[in-house]
matplotlib code that plots the C-alpha trace (Angstrom):
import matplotlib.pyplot as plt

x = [145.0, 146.6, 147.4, 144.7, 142.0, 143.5, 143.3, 139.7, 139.0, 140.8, 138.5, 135.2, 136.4, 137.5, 133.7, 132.2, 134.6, 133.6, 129.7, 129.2, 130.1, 129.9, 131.9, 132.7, 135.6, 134.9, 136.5, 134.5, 137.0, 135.5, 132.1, 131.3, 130.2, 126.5, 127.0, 128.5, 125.8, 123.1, 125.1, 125.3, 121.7, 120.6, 122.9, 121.2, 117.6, 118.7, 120.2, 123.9, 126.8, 128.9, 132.2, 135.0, 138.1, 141.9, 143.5, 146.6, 143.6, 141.4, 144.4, 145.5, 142.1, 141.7, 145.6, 144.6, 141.5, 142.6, 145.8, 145.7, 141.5, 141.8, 144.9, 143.2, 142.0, 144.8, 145.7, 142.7, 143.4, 144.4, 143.4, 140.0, 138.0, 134.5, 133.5, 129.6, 128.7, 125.3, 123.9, 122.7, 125.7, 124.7, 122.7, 125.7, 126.3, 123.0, 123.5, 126.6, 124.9, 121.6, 123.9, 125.7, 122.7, 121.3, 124.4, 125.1, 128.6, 131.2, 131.3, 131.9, 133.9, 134.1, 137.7, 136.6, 134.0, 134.4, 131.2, 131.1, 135.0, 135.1, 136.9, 136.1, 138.5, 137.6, 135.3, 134.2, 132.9, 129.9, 126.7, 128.5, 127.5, 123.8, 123.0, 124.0, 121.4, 120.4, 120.1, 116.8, 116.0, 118.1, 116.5, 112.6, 114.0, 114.7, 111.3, 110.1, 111.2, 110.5, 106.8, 107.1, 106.6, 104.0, 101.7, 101.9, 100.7, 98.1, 97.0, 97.5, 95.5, 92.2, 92.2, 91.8, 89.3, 87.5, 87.2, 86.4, 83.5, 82.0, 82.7, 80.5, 77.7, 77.2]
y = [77.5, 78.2, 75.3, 74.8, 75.4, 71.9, 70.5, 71.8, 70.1, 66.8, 66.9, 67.7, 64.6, 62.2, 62.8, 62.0, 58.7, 57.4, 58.6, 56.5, 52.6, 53.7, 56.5, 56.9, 58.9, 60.9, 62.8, 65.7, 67.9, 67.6, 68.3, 72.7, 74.6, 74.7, 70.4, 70.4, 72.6, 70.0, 67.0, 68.6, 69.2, 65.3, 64.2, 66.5, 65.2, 61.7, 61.6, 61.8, 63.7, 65.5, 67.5, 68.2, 68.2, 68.4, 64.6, 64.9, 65.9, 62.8, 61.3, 62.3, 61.8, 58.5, 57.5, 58.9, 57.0, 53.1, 53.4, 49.8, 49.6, 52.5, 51.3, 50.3, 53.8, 55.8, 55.6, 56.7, 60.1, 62.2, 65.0, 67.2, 64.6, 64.4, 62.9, 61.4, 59.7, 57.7, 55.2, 53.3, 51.5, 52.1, 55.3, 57.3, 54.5, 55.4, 59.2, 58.8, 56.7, 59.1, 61.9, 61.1, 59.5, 63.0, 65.1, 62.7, 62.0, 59.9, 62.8, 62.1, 58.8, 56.9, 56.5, 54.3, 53.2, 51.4, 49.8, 48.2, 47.3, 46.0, 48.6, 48.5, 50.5, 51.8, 53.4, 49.7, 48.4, 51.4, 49.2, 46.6, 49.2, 50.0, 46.2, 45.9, 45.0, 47.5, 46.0, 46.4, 44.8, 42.1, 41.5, 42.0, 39.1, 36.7, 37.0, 36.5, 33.5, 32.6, 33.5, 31.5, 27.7, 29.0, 30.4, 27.0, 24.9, 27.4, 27.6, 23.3, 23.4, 25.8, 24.0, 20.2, 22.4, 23.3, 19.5, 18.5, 20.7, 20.6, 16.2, 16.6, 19.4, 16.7]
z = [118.6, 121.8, 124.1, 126.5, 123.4, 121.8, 125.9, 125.7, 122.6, 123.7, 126.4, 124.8, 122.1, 125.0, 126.9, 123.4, 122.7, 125.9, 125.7, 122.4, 121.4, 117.7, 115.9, 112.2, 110.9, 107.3, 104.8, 104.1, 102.7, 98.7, 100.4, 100.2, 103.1, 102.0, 101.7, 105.4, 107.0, 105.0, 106.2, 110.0, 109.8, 108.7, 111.3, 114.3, 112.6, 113.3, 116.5, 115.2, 116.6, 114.1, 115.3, 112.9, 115.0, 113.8, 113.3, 116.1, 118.6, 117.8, 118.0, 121.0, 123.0, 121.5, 122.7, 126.2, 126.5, 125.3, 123.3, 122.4, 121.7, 119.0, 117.4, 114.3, 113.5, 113.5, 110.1, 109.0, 110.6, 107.6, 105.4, 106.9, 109.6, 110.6, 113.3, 113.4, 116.7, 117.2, 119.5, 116.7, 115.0, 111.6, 111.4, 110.2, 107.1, 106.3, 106.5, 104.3, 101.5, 101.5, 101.2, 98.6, 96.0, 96.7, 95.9, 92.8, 94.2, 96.4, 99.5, 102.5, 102.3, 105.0, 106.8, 109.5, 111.7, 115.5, 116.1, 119.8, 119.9, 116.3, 113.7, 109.9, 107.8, 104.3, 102.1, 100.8, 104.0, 103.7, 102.2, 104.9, 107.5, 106.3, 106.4, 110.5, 112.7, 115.6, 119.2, 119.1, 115.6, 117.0, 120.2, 117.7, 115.7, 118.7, 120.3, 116.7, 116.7, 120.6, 119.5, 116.2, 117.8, 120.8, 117.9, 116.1, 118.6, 120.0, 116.0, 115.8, 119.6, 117.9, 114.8, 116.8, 119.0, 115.8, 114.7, 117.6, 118.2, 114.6, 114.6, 118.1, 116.5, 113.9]

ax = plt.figure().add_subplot(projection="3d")
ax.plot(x, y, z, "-o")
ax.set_aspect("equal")
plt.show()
């Protein structure tokens, strides 16, 4: 790879780093190419960015973006790297655990994932991933509960209504 094709890439993986809050770094190197094109394809179906890119070229656009932010990352750049960028936090977790109870194995594992600022490192925090809440199933659950007392005292308000009217039809 000659120099400015490792610049290009740098680039292409610097647009992506700062395009997405949410990346996860995997090791997919157990995984066959018939299980990678299968894993690329559920990732494209979902909205999820896959790109497999050499670890001193993450590296490298990550260090030139926010040396310090990324810091906690870095180790988990070793042996073959995918990449999977989402909007949605924990769409990738999910990807990764479907993946693997249909494959019958333990492929991909997860490295790392940086969800909004906040890095988790470790195969072990994956079911911790599938379990986040989405912005949007976040924001559901608040006017859920805004709703909750309003529908109480229009249901309290309806039911004295009800007495009232059948205590004034007798």
């Amino acid at each position: 790879m000659t120099k400015d094709q490792k610049n290009e890439v740098i680039e292409v993986l610097k647009a992506k780093f700062t395009q997405y809050n949410n990346f996860y770094i995997t090791d997919t190197e157990a995984l066959s190419v018939e299980q990678v094109s299968n894993l690329r394809r559920t990732c494209f179906n979902k909205q999820v960015e896959m790109k497999v890119a050499k670890n001193t070229l993450i590296r490298k656009a990550l260090e030139s973006l926010d040396s310090e932010k990324y810091a906690g990352v870095y180790d988990s750049l070793h042996n073959v790297t995918a990449l999977m960028f989402s909007e949605n936090p924990k769409e990738p977790a999910l990807i990764i655990s479907s993946f693997r109870k249909t494959s019958n194995g333990d492929k991909p594992t997860l490295k790392a994932a940086f969800i909004n600022g906040d890095v988790y490192t470790g195969d072990t925090n994956l079911t911790a991933l599938t379990k986040i809440k989405t912005k949007n199933e976040l924001i559901g659950e608040v006017i859920g509960l805004l709703q909750s007392p309003a529908k109480r005292v229009l249901a309290a308000l309806l039911h004295h209504h009800e007495k009232q009217a059948t205590a004034v039809a007798e």
